[in-house]
C-alpha positions in Angstrom: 94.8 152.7 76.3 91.7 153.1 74.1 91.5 152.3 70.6 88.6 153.2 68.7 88.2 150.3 66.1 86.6 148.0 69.0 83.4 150.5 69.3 83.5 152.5 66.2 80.5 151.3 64.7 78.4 153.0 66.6 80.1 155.8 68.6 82.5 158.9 67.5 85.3 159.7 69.9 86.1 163.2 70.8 89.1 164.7 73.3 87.4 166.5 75.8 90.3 168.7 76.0 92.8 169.5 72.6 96.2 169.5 75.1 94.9 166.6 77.0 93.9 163.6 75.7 93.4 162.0 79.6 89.9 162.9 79.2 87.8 160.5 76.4 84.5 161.7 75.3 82.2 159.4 73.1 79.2 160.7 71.5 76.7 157.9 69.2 77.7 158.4 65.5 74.7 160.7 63.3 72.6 157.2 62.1 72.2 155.9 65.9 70.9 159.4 67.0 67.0 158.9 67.8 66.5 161.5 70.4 68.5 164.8 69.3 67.5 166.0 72.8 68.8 163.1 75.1 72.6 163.2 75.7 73.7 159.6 75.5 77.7 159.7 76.1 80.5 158.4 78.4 83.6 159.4 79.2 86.8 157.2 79.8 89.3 159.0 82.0 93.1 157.4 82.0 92.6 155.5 85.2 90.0 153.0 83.5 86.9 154.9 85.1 84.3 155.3 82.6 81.3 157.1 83.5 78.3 157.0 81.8 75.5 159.7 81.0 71.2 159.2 79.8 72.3 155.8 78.1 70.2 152.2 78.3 71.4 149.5 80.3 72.0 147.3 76.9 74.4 150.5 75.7 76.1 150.3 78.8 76.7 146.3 79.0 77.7 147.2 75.2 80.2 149.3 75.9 81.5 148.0 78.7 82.3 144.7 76.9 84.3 146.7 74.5 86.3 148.3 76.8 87.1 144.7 78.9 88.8 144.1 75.5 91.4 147.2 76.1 91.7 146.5 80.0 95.2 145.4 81.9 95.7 145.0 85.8 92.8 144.5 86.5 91.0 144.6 89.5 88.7 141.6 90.3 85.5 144.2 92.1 83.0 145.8 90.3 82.1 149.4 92.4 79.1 151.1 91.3 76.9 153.6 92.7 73.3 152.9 92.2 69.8 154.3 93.2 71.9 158.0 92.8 70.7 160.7 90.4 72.2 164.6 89.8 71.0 167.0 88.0 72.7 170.2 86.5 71.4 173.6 85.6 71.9 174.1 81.7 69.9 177.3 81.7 73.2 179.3 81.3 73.4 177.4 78.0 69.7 177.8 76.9 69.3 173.9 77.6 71.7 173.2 74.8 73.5 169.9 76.7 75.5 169.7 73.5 77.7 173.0 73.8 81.1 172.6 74.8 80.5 174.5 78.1 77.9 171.7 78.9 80.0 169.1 78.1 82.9 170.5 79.9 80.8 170.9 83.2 79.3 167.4 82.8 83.4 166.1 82.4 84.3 168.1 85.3 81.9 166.3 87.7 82.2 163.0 85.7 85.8 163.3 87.2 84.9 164.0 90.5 82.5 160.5 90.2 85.4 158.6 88.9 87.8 160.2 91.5 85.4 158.3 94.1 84.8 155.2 92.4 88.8 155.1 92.4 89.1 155.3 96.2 86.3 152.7 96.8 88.8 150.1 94.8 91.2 151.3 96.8 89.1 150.4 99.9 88.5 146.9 98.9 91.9 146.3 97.9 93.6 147.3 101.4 90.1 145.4 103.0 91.3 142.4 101.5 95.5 142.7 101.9 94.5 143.9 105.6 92.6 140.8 106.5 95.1 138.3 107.2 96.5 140.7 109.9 93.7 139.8 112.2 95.3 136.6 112.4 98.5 138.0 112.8 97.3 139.9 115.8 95.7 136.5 117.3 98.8 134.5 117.2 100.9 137.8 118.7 99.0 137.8 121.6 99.7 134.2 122.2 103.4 134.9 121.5 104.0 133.6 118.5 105.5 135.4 115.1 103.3 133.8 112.5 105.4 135.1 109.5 108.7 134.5 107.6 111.0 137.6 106.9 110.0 136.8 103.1 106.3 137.2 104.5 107.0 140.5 106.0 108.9 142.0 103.2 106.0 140.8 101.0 103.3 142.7 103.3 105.5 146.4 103.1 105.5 146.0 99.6 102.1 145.8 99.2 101.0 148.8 101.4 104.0 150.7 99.8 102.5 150.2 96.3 98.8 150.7 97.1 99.9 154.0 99.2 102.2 155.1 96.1 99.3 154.8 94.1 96.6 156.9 96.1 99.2 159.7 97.1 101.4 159.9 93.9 99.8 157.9 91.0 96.3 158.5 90.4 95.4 161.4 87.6 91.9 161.5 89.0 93.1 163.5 92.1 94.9 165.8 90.0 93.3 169.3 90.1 96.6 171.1 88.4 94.2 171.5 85.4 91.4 173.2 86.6 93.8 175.5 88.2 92.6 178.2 85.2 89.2 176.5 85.0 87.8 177.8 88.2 84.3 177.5 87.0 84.8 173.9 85.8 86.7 172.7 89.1 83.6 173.9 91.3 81.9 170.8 89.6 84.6 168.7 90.2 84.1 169.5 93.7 80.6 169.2 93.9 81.2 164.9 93.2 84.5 165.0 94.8 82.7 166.5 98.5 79.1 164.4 97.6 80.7 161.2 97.6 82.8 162.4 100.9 86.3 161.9 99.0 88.2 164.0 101.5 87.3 161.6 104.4 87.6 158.5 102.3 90.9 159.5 101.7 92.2 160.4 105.3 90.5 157.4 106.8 92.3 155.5 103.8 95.9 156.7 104.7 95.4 155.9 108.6 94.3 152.6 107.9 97.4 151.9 105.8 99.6 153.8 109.1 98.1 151.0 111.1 98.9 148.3 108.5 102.2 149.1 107.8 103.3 149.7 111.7 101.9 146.1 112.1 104.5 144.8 109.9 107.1 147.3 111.3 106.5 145.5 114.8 106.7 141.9 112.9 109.9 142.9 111.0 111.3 143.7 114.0 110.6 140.7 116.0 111.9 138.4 112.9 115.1 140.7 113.1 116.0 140.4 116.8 114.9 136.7 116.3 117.1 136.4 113.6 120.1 138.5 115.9 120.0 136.7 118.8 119.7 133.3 116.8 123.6 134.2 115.5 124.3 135.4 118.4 123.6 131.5 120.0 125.2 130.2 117.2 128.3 132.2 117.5 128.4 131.8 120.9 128.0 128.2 121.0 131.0 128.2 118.4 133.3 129.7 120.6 132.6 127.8 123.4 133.4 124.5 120.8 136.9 126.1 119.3 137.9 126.5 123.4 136.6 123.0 124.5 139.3 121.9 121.5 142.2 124.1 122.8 141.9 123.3 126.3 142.3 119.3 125.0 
């Protein structure tokens, strides 16, 4: 996913963790260090969150540029949080922000941060694949099916990939690593709880229940639609094949 020639004039790319490399840490090389004191990184995480820490705006737009260059599947949004700032007690580390344990901690809520910014594209993308069905509603309550079977089988496609990817395919849920980490997974969950994941989630999944028996309901009226169509036609058949034997 990320190759380092696109940005590797000015920044040095680190694994965050040596048996993992789903967590990407990027430091400024020696010659663009000014401040020795100010932390100026990001971290790219597998999902295509990056999260950014005590850099400028023009870094940023730099960086982000760079990494446009790498993207694929897209998602046409931009989430962002803004007007938001956290701050974490480095005293254990004599204010050294650059010690591993710093960095670690600083990962470990990072994650949490992209964990949320992953559910609010997830948001936007059932808002949007949800809001034809107000229409659908409408034209049920004036007893008409608006859609085509190929419409229907279309619609459960679409909430069966967007639910496969919240419940089975998204790394920045996983917690499996900070299983022996305890320390580090109690920053995860300081983001993951701030940005009220947890509820995001549930209310997430029962939206999609609602979408997808919608459809269910539709599917069903274009199948005994469809049934009692053949059933016409067969019956109108019959009644043809006798007409000729009684002549």
């Amino acid at each position: 996913m990320v190759s380092p020639k696109h940005w590797s004039f000015r920044a040095a790319l680190y694994f965050v963790f040596s048996e993992s490399d789903e967590g990407l840490h990027f430091v400024p090389k020696k010659e663009y260090i000014i401040d020795q004191d100010a932390l100026r990184e990001f971290f790219v995480f597998v999902d295509g969150v990056v999260v950014f820490w005590d850099m400028e705006k023009c870094e940023v737009i730099l960086f982000v540029k760079a990494l446009l260059l790498l993207q694929f599947h897209s998602f046409k949004e931009k989430s962002h949080v803004s007007k938001n700032r956290f701050y974490l007690d480095t005293s254990r580390y004599n204010g050294d922000l650059k010690s591993s344990g710093s960095i670690l901690e600083r990962y470990a809520f990072s994650h949490g941060m992209g964990a949320s910014v992953k559910i609010g594209i997830w948001e936007a993308q059932l808002s949007e694949q949800a809001e034809p069905l107000a229409l659908t509603t409408k034209a049920l309550s004036k007893g008409v099916i608006p859609w085509k079977r190929k419409e229907a089988l279309q619609k459960t496609g679409q909430f069966a990939t967007l639910r496969h990817s919240i419940n089975l395919n998204c790394d920045l849920l996983d917690t499996d690593f900070y299983w022996e980490r305890e320390n580090l997974e109690t920053f995860y969950y300081m983001a993951f709880h701030h940005f009220s994941v947890p509820k995001r989630l549930k209310l997430l999944n029962s939206r999609l229940d609602y979408c997808e028996q919608l459809v269910r309901i539709v599917d069903g009226m274009l199948c005994d639609r469809h049934v009692r169509f053949i059933l016409v036609a067969e019956s109108f058949r019959n009644e043809g094949v006798n007409s000729m034997d009684t002549i």
